[in-house]
N, CA, C and O atoms as a Maestro MAE file, in Angstrom:
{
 s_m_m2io_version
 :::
 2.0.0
}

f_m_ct {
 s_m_title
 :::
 protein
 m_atom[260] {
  # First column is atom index #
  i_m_mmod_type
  r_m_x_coord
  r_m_y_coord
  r_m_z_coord
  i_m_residue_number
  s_m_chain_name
  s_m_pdb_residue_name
  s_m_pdb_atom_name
  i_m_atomic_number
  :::
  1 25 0.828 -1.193 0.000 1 A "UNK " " N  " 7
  2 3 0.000 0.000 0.000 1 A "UNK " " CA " 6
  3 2 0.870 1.254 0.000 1 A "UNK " " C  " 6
  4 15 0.390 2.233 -0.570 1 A "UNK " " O  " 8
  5 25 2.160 1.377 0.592 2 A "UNK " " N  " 7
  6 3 2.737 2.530 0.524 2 A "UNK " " CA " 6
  7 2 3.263 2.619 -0.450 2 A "UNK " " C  " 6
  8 15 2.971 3.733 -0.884 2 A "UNK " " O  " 8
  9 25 4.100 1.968 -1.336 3 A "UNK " " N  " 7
  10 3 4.060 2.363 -2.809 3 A "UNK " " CA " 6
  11 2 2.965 2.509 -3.975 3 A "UNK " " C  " 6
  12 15 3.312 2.768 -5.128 3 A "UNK " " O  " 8
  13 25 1.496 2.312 -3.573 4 A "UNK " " N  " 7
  14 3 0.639 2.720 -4.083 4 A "UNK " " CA " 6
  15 2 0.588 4.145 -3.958 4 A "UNK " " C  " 6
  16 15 0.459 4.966 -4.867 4 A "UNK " " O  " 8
  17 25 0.716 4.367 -2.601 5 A "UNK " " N  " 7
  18 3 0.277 6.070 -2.293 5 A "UNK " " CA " 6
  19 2 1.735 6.833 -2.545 5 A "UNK " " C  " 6
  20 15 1.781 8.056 -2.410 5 A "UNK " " O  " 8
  21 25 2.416 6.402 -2.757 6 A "UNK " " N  " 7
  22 3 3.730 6.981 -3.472 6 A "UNK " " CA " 6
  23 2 3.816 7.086 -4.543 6 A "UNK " " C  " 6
  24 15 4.543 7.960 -5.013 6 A "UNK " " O  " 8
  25 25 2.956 6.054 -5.502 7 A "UNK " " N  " 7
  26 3 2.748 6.921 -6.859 7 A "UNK " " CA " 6
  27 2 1.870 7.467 -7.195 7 A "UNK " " C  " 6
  28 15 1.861 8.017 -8.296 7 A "UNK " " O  " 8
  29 25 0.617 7.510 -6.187 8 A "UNK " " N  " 7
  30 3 -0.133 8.632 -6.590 8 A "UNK " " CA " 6
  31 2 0.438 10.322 -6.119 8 A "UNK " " C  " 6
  32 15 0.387 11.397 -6.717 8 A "UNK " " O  " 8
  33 25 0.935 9.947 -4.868 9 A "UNK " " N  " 7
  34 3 1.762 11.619 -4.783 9 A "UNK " " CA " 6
  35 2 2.202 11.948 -5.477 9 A "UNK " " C  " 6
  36 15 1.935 13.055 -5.945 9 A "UNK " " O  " 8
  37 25 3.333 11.001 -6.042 10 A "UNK " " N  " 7
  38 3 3.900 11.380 -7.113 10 A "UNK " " CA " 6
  39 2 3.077 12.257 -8.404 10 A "UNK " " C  " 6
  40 15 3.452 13.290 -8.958 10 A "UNK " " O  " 8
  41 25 1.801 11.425 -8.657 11 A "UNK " " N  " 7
  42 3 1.031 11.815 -10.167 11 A "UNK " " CA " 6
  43 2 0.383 13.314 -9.786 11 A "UNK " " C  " 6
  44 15 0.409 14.270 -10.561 11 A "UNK " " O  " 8
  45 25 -0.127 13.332 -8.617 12 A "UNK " " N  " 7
  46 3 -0.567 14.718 -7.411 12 A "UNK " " CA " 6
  47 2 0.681 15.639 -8.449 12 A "UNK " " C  " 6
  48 15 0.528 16.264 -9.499 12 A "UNK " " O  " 8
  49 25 2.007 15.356 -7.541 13 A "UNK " " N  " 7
  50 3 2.729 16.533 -8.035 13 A "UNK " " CA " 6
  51 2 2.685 16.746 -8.914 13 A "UNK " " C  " 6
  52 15 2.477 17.944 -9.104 13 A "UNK " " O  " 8
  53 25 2.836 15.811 -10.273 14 A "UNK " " N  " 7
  54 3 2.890 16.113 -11.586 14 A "UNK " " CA " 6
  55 2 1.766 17.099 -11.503 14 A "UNK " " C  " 6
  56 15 1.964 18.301 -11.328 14 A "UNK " " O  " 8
  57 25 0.733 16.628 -11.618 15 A "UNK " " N  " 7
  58 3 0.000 17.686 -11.932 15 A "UNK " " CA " 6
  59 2 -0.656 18.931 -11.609 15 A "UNK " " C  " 6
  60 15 -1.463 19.664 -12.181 15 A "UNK " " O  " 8
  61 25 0.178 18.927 -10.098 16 A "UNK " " N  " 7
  62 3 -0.078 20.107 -10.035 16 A "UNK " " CA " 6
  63 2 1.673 21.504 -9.898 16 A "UNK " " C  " 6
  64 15 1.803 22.612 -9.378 16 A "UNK " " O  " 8
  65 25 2.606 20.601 -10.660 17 A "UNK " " N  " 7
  66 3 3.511 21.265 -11.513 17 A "UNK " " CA " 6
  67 2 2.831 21.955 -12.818 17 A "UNK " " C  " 6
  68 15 3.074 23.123 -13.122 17 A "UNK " " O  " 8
  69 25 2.120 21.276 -13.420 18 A "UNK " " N  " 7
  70 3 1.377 21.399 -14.359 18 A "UNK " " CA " 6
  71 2 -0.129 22.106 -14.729 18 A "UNK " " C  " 6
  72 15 -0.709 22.148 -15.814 18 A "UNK " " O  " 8
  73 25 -0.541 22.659 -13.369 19 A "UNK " " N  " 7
  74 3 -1.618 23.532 -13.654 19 A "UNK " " CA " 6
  75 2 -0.911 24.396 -12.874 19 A "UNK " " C  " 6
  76 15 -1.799 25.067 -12.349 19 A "UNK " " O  " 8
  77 25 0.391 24.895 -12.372 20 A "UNK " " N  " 7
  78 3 1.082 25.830 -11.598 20 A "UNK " " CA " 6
  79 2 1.648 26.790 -13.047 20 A "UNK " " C  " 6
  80 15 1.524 28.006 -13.194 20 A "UNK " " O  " 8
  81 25 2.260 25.843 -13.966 21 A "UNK " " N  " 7
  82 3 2.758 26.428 -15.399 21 A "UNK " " CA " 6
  83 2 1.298 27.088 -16.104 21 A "UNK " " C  " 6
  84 15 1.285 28.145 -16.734 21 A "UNK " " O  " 8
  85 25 0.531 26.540 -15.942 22 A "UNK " " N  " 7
  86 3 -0.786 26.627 -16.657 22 A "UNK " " CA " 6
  87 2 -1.328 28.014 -16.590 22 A "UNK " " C  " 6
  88 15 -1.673 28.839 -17.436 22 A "UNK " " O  " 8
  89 25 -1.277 27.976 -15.140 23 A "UNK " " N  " 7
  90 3 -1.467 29.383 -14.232 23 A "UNK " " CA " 6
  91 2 -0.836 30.673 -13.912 23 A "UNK " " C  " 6
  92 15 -1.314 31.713 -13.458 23 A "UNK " " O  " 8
  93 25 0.620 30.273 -14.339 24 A "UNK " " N  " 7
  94 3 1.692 31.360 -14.675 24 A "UNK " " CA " 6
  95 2 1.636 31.432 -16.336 24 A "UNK " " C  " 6
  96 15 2.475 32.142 -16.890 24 A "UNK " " O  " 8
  97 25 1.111 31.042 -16.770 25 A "UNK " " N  " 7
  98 3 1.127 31.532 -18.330 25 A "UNK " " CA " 6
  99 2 -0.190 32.194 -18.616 25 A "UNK " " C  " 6
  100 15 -0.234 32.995 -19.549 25 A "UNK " " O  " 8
  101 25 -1.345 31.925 -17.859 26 A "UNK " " N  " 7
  102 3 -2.499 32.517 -17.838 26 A "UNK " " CA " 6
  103 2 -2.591 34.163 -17.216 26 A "UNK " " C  " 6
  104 15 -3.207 35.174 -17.555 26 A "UNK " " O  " 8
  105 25 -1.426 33.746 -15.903 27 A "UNK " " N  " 7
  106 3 -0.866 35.363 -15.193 27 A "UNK " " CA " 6
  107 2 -0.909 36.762 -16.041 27 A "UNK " " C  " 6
  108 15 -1.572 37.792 -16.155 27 A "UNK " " O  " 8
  109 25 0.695 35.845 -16.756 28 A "UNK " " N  " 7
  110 3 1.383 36.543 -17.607 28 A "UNK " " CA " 6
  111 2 0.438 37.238 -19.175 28 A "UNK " " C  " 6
  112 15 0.666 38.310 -19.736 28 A "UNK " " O  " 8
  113 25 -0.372 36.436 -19.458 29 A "UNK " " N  " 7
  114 3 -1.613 37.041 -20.770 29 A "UNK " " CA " 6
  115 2 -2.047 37.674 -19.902 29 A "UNK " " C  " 6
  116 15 -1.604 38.822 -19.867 29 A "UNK " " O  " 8
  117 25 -2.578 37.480 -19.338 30 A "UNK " " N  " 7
  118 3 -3.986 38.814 -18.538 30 A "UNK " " CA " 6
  119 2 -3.350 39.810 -18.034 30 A "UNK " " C  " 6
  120 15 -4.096 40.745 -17.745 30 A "UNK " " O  " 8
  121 25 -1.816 40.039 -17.729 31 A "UNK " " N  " 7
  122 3 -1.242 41.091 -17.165 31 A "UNK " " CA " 6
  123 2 -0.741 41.836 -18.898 31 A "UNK " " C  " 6
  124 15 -0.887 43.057 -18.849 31 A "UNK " " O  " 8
  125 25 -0.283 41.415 -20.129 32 A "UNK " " N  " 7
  126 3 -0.306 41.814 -21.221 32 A "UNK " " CA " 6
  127 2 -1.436 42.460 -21.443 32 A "UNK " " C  " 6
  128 15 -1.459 43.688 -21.360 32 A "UNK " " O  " 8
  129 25 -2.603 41.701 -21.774 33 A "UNK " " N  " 7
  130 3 -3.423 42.633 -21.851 33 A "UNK " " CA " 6
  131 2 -4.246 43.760 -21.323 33 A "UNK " " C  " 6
  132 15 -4.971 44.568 -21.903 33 A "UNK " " O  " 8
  133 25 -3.807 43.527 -19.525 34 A "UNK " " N  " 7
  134 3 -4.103 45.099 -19.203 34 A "UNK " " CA " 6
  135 2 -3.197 45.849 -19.323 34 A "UNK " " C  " 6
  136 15 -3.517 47.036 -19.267 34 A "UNK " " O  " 8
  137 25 -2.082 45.614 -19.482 35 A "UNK " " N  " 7
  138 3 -0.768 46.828 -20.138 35 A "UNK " " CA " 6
  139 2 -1.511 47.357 -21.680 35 A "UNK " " C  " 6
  140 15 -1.632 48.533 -22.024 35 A "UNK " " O  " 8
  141 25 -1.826 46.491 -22.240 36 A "UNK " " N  " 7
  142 3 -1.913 46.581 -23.744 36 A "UNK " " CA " 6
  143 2 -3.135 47.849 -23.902 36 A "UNK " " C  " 6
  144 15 -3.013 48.913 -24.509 36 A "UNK " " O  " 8
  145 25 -4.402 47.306 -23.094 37 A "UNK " " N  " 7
  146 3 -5.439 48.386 -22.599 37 A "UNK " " CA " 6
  147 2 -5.524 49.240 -22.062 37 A "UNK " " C  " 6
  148 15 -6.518 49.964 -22.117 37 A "UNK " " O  " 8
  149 25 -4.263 49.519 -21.174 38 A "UNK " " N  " 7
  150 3 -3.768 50.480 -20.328 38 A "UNK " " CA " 6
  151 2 -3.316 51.495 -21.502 38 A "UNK " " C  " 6
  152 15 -3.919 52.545 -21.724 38 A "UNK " " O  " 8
  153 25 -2.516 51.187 -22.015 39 A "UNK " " N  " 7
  154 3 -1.624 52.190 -23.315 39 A "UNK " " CA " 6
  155 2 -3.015 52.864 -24.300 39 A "UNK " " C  " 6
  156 15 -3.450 53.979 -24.587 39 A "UNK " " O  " 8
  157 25 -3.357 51.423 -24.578 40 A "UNK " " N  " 7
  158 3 -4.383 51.664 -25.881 40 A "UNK " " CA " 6
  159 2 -5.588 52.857 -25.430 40 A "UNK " " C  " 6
  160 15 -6.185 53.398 -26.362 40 A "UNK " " O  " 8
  161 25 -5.924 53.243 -24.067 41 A "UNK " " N  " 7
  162 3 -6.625 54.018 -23.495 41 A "UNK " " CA " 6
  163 2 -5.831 55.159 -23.105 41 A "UNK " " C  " 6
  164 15 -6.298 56.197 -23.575 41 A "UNK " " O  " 8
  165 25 -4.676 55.346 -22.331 42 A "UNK " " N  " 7
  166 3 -3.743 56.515 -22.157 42 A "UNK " " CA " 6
  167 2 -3.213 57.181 -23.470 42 A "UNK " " C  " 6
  168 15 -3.201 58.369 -23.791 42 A "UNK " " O  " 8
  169 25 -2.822 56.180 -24.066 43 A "UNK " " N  " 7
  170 3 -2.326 57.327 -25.440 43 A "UNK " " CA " 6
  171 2 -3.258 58.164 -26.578 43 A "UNK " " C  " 6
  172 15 -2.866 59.035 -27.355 43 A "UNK " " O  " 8
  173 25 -4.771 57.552 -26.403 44 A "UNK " " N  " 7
  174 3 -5.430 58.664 -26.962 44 A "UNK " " CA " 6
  175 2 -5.386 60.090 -26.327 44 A "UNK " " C  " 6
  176 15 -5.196 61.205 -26.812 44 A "UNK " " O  " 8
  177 25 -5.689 59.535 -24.771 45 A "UNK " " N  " 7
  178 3 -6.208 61.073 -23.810 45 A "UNK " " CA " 6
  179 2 -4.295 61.772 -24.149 45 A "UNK " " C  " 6
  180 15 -4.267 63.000 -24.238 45 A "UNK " " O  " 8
  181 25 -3.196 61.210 -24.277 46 A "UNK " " N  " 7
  182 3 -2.271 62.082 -24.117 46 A "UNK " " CA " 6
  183 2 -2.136 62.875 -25.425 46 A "UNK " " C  " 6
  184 15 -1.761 64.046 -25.368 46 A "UNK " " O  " 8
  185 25 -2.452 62.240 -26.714 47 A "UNK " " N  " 7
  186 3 -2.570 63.227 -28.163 47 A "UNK " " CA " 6
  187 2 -3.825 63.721 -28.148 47 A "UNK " " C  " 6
  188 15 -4.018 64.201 -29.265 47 A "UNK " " O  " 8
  189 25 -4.848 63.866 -27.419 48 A "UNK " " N  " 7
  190 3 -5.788 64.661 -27.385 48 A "UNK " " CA " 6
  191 2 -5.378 66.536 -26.295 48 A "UNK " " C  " 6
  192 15 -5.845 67.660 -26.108 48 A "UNK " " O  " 8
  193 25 -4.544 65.898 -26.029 49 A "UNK " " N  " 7
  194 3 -3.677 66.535 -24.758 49 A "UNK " " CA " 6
  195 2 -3.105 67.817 -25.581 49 A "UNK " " C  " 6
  196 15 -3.142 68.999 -25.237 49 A "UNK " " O  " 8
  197 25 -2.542 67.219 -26.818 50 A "UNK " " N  " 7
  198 3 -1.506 67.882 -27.661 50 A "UNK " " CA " 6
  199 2 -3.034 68.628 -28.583 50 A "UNK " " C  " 6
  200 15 -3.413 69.783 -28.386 50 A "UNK " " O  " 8
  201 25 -3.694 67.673 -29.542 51 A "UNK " " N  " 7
  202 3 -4.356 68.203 -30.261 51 A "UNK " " CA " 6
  203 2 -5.687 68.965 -30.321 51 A "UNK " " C  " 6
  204 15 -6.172 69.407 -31.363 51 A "UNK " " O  " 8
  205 25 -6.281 69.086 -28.978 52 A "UNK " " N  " 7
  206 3 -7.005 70.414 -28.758 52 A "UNK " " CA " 6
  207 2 -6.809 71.770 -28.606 52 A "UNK " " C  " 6
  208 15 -7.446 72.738 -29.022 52 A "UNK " " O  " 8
  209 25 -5.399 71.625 -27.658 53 A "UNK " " N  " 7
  210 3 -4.997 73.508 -27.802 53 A "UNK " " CA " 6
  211 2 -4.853 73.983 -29.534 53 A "UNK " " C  " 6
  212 15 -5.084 75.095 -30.008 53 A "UNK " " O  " 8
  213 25 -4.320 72.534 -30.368 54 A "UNK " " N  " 7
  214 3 -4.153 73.059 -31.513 54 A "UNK " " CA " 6
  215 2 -4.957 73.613 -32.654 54 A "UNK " " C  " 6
  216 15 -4.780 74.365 -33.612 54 A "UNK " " O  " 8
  217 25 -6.075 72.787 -32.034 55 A "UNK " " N  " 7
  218 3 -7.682 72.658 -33.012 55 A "UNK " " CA " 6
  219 2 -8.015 73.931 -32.206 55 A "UNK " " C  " 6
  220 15 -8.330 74.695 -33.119 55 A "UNK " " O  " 8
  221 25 -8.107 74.446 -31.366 56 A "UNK " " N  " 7
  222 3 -8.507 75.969 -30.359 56 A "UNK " " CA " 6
  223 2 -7.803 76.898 -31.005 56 A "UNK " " C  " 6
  224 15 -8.270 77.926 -31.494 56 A "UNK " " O  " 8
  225 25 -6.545 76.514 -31.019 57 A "UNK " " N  " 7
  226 3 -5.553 77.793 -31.115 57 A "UNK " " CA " 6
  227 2 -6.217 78.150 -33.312 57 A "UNK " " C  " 6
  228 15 -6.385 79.176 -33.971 57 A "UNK " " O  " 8
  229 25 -6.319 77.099 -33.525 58 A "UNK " " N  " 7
  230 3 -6.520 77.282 -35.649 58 A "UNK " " CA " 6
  231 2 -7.840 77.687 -35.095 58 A "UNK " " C  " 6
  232 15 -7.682 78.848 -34.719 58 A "UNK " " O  " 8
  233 25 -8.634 77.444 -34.939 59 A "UNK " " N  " 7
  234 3 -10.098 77.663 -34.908 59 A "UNK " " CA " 6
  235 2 -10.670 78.927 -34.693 59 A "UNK " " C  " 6
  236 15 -11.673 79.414 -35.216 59 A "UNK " " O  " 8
  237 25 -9.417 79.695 -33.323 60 A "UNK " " N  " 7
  238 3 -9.493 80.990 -32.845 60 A "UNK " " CA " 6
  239 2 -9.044 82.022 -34.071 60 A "UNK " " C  " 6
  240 15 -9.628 83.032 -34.462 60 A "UNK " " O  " 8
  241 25 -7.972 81.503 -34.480 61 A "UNK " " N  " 7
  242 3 -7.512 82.360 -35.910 61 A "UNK " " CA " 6
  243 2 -8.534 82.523 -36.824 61 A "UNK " " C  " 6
  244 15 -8.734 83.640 -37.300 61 A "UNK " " O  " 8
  245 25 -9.411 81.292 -37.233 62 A "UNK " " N  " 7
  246 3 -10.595 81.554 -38.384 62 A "UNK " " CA " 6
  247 2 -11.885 81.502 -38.021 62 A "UNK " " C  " 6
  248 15 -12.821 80.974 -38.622 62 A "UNK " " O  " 8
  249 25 -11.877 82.363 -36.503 63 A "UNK " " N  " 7
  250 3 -13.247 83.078 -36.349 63 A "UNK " " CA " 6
  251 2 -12.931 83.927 -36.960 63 A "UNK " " C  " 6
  252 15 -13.732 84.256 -37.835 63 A "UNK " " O  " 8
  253 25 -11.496 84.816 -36.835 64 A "UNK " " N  " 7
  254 3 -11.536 86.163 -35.971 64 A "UNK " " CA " 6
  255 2 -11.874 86.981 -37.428 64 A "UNK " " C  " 6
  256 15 -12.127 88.186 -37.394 64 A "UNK " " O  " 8
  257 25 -11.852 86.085 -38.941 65 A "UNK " " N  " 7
  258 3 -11.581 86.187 -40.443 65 A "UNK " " CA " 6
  259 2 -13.370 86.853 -40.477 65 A "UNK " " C  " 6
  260 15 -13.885 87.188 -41.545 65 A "UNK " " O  " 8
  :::
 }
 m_bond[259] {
  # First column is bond index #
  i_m_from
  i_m_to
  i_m_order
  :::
  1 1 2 1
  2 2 3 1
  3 3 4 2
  4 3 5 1
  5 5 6 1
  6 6 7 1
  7 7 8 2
  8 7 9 1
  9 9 10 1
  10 10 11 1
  11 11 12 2
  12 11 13 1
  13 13 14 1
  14 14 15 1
  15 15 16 2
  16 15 17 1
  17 17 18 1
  18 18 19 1
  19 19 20 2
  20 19 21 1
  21 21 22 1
  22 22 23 1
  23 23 24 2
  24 23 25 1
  25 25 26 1
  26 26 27 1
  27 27 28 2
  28 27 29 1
  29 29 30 1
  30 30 31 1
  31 31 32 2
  32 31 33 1
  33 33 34 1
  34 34 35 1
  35 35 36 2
  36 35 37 1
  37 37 38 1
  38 38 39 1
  39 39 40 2
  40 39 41 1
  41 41 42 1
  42 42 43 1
  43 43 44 2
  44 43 45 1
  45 45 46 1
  46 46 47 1
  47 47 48 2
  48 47 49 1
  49 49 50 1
  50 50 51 1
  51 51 52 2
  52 51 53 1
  53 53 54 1
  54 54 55 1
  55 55 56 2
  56 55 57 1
  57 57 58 1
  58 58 59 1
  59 59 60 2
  60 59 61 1
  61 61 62 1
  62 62 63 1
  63 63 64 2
  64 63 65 1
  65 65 66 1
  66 66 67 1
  67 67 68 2
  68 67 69 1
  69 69 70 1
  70 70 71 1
  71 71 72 2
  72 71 73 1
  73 73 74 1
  74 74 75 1
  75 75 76 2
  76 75 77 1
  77 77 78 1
  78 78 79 1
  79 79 80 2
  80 79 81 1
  81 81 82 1
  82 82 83 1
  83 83 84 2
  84 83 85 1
  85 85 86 1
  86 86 87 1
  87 87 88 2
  88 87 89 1
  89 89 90 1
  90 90 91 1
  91 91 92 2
  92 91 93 1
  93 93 94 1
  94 94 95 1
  95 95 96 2
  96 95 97 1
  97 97 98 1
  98 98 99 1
  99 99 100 2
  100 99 101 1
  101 101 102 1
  102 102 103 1
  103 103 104 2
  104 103 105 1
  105 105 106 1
  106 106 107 1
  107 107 108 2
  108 107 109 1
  109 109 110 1
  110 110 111 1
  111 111 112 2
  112 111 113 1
  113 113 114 1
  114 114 115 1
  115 115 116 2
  116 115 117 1
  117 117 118 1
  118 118 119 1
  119 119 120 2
  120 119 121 1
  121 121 122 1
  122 122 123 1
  123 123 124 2
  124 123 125 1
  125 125 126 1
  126 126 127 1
  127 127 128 2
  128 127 129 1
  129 129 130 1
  130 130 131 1
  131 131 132 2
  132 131 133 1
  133 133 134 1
  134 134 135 1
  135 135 136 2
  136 135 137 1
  137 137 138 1
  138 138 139 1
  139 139 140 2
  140 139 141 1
  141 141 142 1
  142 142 143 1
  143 143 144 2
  144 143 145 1
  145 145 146 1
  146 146 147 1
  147 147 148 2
  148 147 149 1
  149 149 150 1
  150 150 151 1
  151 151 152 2
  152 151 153 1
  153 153 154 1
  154 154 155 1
  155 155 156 2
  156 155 157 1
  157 157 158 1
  158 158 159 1
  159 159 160 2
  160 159 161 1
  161 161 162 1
  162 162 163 1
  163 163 164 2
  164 163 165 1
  165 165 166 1
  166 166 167 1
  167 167 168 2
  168 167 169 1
  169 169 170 1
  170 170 171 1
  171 171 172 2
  172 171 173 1
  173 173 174 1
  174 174 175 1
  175 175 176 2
  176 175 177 1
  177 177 178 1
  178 178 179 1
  179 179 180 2
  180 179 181 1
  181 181 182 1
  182 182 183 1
  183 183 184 2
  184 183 185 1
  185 185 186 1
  186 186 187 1
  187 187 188 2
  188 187 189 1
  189 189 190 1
  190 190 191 1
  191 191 192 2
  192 191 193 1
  193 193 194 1
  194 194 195 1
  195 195 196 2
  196 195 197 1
  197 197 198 1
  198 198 199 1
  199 199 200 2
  200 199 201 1
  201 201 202 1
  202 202 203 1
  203 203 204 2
  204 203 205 1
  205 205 206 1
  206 206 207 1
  207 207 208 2
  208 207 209 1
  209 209 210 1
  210 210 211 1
  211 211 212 2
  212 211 213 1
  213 213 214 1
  214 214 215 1
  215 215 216 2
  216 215 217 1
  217 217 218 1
  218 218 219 1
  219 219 220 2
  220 219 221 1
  221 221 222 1
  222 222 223 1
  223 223 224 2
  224 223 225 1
  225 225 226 1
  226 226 227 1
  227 227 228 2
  228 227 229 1
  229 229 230 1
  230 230 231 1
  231 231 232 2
  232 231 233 1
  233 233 234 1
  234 234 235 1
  235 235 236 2
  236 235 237 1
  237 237 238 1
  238 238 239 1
  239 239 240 2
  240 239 241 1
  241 241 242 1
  242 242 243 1
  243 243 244 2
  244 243 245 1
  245 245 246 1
  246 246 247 1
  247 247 248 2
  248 247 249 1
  249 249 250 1
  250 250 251 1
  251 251 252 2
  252 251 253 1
  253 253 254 1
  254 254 255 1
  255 255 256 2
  256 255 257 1
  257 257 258 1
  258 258 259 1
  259 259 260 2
  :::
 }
}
């Protein structure tokens, strides 16, 4: 009986070596894609940042016409 339950520990570890990898690769995507969403949402508001004073500043010039 104790080498029965010695190879099931054994198969235990395997697999849970194996949903540990599973789970660090699942980490690692879901932390990509909130970087990815993070950017993809910050870098509009920062060229909107730039391109309203500019659209204000032209716009103010061709009222004033």
């Amino acid at each position: 009986m104790d080498k029965d339950m010695q190879q099931r520990w054994e198969v235990l570890e395997q697999k849970v070596d194996e949903v540990h990898k599973s789970v660090s690769t699942i980490r690692r995507y879901i932390a990509i894609a909130f970087w990815v969403g993070v950017v993809m949402l910050v870098f509009p508001f920062v060229g909107l940042l730039f391109a309203i004073p500019t659209f204000l500043s032209t716009f103010s010039v061709y009222s004033g016409l």
